[in-house]
C-alpha positions in Angstrom: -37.7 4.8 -5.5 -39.1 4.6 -1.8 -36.0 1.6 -1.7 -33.7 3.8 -3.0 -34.4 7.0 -1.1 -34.9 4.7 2.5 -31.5 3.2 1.8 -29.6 6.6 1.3 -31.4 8.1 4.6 -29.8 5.2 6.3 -26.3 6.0 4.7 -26.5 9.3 5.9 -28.0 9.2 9.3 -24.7 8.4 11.3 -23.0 11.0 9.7 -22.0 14.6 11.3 -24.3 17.1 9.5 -22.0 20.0 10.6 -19.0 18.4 9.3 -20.5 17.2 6.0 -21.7 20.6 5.0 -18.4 22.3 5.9 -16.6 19.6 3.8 -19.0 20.0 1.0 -18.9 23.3 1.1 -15.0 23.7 1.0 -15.1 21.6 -1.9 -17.6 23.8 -3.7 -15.3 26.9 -3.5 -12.5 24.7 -4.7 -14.1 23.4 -8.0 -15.8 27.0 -8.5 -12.4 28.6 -8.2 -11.0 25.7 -10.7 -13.8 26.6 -13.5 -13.4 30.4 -12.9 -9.6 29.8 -14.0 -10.0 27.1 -16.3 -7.9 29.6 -19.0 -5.4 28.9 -16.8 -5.7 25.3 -15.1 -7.6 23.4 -17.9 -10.4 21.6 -18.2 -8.4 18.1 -17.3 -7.8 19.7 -14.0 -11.4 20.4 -13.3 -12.6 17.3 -14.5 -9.7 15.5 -12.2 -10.8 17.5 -8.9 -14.5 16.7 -9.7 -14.0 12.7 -9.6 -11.8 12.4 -6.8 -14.5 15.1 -4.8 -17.2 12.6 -5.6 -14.8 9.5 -5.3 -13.4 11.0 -2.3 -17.5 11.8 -0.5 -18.5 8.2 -1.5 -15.0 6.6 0.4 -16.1 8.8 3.2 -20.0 7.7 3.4 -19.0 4.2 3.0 -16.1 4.6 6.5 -18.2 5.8 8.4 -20.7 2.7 8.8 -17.7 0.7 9.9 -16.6 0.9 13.4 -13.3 2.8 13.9 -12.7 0.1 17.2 -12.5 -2.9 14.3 -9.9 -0.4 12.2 -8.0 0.4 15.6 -8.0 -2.8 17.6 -8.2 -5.4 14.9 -5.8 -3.4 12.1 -3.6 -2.0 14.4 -0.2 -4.1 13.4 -1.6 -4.2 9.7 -2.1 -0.6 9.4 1.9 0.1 11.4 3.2 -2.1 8.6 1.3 -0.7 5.6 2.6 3.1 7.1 6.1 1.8 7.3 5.9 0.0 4.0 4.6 2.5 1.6 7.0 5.1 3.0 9.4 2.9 2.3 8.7 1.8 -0.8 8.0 5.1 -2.1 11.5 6.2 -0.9 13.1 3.6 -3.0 10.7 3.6 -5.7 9.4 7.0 -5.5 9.7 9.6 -8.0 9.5 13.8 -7.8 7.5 16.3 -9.6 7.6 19.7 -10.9 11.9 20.3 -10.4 11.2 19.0 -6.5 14.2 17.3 -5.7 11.9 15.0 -2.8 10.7 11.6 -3.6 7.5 11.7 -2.6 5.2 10.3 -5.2 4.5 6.5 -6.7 3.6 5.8 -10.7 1.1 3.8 -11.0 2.0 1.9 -14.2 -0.3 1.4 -17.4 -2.3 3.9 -16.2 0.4 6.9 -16.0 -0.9 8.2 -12.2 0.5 9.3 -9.8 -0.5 9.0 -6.2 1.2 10.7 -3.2 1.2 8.1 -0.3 2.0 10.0 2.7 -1.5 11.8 2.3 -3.3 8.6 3.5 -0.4 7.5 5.5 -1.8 10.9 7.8 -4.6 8.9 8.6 -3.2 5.5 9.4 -0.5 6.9 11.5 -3.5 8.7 13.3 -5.1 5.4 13.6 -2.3 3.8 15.1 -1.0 6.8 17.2 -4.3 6.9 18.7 -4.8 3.0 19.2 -0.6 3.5 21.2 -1.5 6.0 23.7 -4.9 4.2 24.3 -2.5 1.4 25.3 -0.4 3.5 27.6 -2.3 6.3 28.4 -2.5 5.8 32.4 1.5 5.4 31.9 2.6 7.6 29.1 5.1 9.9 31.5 7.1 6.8 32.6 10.0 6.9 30.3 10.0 3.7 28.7 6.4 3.8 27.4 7.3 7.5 26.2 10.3 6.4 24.5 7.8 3.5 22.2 5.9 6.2 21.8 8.8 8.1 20.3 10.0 5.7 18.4 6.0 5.0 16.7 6.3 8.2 15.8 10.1 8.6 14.8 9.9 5.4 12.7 7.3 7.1 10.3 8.3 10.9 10.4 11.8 10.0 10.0 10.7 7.7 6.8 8.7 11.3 5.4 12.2 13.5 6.3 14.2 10.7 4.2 12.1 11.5 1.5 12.7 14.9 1.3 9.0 16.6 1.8 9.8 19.0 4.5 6.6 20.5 4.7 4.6 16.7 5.2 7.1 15.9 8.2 5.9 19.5 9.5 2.2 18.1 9.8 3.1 14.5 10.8 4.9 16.4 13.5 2.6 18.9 14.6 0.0 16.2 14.9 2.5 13.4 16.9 3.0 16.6 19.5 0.1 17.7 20.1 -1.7 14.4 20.8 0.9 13.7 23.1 -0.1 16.9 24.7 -4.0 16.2 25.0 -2.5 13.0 25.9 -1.2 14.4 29.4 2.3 14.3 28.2 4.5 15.9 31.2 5.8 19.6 30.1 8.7 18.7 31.6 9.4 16.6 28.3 8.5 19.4 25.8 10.8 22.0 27.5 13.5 19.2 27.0 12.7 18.8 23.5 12.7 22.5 22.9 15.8 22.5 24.8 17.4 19.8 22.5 16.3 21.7 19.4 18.0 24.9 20.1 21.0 23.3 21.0 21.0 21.3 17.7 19.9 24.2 15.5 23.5 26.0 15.5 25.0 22.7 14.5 22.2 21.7 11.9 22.6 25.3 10.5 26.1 24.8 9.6 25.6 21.9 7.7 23.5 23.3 5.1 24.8 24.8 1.8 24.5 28.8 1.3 21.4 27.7 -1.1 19.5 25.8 1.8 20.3 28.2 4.1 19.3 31.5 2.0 15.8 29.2 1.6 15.2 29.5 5.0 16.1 33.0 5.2 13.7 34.4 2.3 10.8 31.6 3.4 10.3 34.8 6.5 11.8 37.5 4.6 11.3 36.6 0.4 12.4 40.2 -0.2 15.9 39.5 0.7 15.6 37.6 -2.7 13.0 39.2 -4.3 13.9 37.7 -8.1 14.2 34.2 -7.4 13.5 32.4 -4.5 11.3 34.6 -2.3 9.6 35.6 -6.1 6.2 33.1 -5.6 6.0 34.5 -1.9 5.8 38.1 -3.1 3.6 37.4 -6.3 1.0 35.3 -4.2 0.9 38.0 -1.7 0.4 40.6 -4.9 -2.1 38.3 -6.2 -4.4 38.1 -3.1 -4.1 42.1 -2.4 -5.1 42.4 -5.9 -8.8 40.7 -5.1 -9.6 44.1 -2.9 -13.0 43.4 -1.0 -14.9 41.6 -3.4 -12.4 40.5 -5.4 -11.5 40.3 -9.4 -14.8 38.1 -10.2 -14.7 34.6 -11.0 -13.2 34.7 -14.5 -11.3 38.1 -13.4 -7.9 38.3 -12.3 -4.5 37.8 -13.9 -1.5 37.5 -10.9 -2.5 34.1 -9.9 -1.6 33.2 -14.1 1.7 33.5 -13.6 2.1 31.4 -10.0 3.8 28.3 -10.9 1.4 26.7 -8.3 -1.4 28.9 -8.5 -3.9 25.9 -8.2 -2.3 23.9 -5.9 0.1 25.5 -2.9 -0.8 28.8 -3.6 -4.7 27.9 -4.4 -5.4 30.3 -1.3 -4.1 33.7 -3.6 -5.9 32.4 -6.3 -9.0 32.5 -4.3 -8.5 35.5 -2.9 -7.8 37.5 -6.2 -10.9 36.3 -7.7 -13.2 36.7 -4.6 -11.5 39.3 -2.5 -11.1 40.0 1.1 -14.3 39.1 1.7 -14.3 35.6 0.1 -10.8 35.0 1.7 -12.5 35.6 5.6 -15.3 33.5 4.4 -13.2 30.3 3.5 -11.0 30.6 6.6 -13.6 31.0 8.2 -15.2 27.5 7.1 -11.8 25.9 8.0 -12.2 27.1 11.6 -15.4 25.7 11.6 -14.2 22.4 10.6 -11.3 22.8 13.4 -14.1 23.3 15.7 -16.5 20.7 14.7 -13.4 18.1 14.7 -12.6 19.2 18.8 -16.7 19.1 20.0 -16.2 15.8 18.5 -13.3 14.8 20.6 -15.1 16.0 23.4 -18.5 14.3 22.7 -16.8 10.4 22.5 -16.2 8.3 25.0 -13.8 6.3 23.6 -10.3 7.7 24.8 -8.7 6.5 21.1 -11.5 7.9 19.5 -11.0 11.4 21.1 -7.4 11.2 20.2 -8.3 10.5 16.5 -10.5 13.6 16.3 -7.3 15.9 17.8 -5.1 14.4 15.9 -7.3 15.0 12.5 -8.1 18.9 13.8 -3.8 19.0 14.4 -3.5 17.5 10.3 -6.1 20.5 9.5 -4.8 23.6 11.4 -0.9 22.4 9.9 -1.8 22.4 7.0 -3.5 25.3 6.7 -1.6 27.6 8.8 1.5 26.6 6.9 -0.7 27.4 3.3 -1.8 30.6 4.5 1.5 31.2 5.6 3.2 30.5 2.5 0.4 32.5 0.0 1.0 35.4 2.8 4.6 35.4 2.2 5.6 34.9 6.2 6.5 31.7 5.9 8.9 29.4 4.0 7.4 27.9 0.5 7.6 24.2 1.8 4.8 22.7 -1.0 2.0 21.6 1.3 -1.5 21.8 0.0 -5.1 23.7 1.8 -7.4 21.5 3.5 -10.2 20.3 0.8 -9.4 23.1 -1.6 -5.9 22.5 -3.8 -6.1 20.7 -6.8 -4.8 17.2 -6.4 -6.1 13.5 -6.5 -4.2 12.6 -3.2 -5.0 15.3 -1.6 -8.3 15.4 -1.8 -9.1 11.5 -1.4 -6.8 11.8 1.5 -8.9 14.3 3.4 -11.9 12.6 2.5 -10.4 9.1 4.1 -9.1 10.9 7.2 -13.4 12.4 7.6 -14.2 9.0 7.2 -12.5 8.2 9.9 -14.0 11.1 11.9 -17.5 10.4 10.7 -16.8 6.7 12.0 -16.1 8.1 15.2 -19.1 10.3 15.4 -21.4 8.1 14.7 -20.2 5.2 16.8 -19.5 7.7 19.7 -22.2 6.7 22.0 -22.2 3.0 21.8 -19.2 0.8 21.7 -19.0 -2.2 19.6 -17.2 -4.9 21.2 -15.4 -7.1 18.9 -14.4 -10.6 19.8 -11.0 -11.3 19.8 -11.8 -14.7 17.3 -14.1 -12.8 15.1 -13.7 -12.7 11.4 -10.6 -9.8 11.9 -8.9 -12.4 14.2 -6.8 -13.9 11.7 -5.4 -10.5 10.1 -4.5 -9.5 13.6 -2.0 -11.7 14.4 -0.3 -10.7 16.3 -2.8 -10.1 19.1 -5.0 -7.0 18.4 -4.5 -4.3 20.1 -7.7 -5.0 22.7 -6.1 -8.2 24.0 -3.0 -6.1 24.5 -4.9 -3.1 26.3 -6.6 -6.3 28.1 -3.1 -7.7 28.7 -1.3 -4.3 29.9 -4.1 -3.4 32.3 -4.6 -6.3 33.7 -4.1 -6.1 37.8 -2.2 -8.8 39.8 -5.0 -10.6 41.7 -5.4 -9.8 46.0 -4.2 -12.3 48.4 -6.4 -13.2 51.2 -4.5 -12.9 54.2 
């Protein structure tokens, strides 16, 4: 037992405690609110959210003894091309669920699962993004090392748009910008792309159908179609003003019962009903801990591409759950993305838990780097050359002439 208990302190010593508690502890309220509504979810449901939880905390133990620099320098063209590749795939094999008319999901045959690929593409476009502006970093204003940046990040938002899942290509582009941003990324080129975008609105406007267009519309407003599509907005926003303070009790409650996706998009009024006002501030405000932790992180490494991992990973959080909150509040559109840790789903979950990983690889290499030899046992999956001989290769000055 003295083995056993020696080799699980050793697991856990590299790991963020902050960040494990607050990840443990969003997952608590999630399978607590699943059980108090298991009239309405099931117990498959519960039972589902439990193994990939437990799945999910073992994937994220076992990342974070390897060293994000081997992920990033060595994986770098694998990971681009598995990114690329899924996305693809999925677009051509991809199915939808629920009436969604986007393609977003992959069936697993003989097992009848399905999976939602672009929740772990997040974190290998993070991976790669972050290993990108490592590469141009001292150079990412001049205009043709911002234009590969563009098209890194085009490539695999476009491939997410294609597909259909608005709200996804919402987070993969909250997160592209505002790494580009801690990235010193000149204002001069957001002002243009702001400027671009209003320009284009009018004409992008006038090519959707009444339908798409009266979406839009009720997504800010849902009582300008109170009786179908702004009718989820104004019952999840019923549903959490029915918790009061303390809320309906665990079991209590019966609004959330009749929200289509009362544990999953609109988990946040399900919450709310059952524990109130109160339990509502006290889960947002675990999800601004976990926004903070992620940034003291960022700050705390050394590694420039590690920093940029940790902003890109708080960007995938705050998106996500500003657009949820959003959504359940009724003040903005319904675009089906899920809350951090908390809605039901396999991807979702295991996907968060791989992106910690990640982070908790970062933290706990953060003081030391690991250099890896470019002919070490990675050498042959990076062809071609990893993305530390091409750093090496970029940076590399042109030597002084003796006069």
């Amino acid at each position: 037992m003295q083995k056993v208990w020696l080799f699980i302190r050793r697991l856990f010593a590299p790991l963020d405690k902050p960040l494990l508690v607050v990840t443990s502890l969003l997952s608590f309220f999630s399978l607590l609110t699943l059980a108090g509504a298991i009239e309405y979810t099931g117990f498959t449901r519960l039972y589902m959210q439990l193994a990939m939880t437990i799945a999910g905390f073992v994937l994220m133990v076992f990342l974070a003894q390897l060293d994000f620099h081997v992920l990033v320098e060595k994986g770098f063209w694998w990971l681009i091309l598995f990114s690329a590749g899924i996305l693809v795939f999925t677009l051509v094999f991809g199915t939808s669920q629920n009436g969604e008319t986007n393609k977003s999901w992959l069936v697993i045959p003989f097992v009848n699962f399905t999976i939602q690929p672009s929740e772990f593409v997040k974190t290998t476009f993070l991976l790669t993004l972050a290993g990108h502006m490592e590469l141009v970093k001292d150079r990412i204003n001049h205009p043709l090392y911002f234009g590969s940046l563009l098209i890194h990040g085009g490539l695999i938002i476009g491939l997410i748009v294609l597909s259909g899942d608005l709200g996804v290509a919402l987070v993969f582009l909250a997160v592209f910008a505002l790494m580009l941003v801690c990235g010193g990324l000149s204002p001069f080129y957001l002002l243009g792309g702001a400027a671009v975008a209003g320009l284009s609105a009018p004409f992008i406007w006038g090519r959707l159908n009444k339908y798409q267009q009266r979406r839009i519309l009720t997504g800010f407003n849902p009582e300008l179609d109170p009786y179908e599509t702004g009718w989820q907005a104004l019952l999840s926003r019923r549903s959490i003003a029915n918790g009061g303070f303390f809320g309906r009790g665990l079991t209590g409650g019966t609004y959330h019962m009749t929200l289509a996706a009362a544990h999953t998009d609109f988990f946040f009024a399900t919450f709310c009903e059952k524990f109130g006002f109160f339990g509502g501030t006290l889960l947002i405000g675990a999800e601004v801990f976990l926004l903070y932790r992620l940034v003291v992180l960022s700050r705390e490494t050394r590694q420039d591409y590690g920093s940029f991992i940790c902003i890109g990973a708080a960007a995938i959080v705050f998106a996500q759950t500003i657009e949820n909150l959003g959504m359940c509040l009724a003040i903005l559109p319904v675009v089906g993305i899920t809350l951090p840790f908390m809605s039901y789903g396999g991807s979702s979950v295991l996907g968060m838990y791989f992106l910690m990983g990640i982070v908790q690889s970062v933290a706990a290499h953060k003081k030391a780097r690991t250099v890896v030899p470019s002919g070490g046992s990675f050498g042959v999956l990076a062809s071609p050359p990893g993305l530390s001989d091409l750093i090496r290769r970029f940076r590399r000055k042109p030597p002084v002439q003796k006069k």
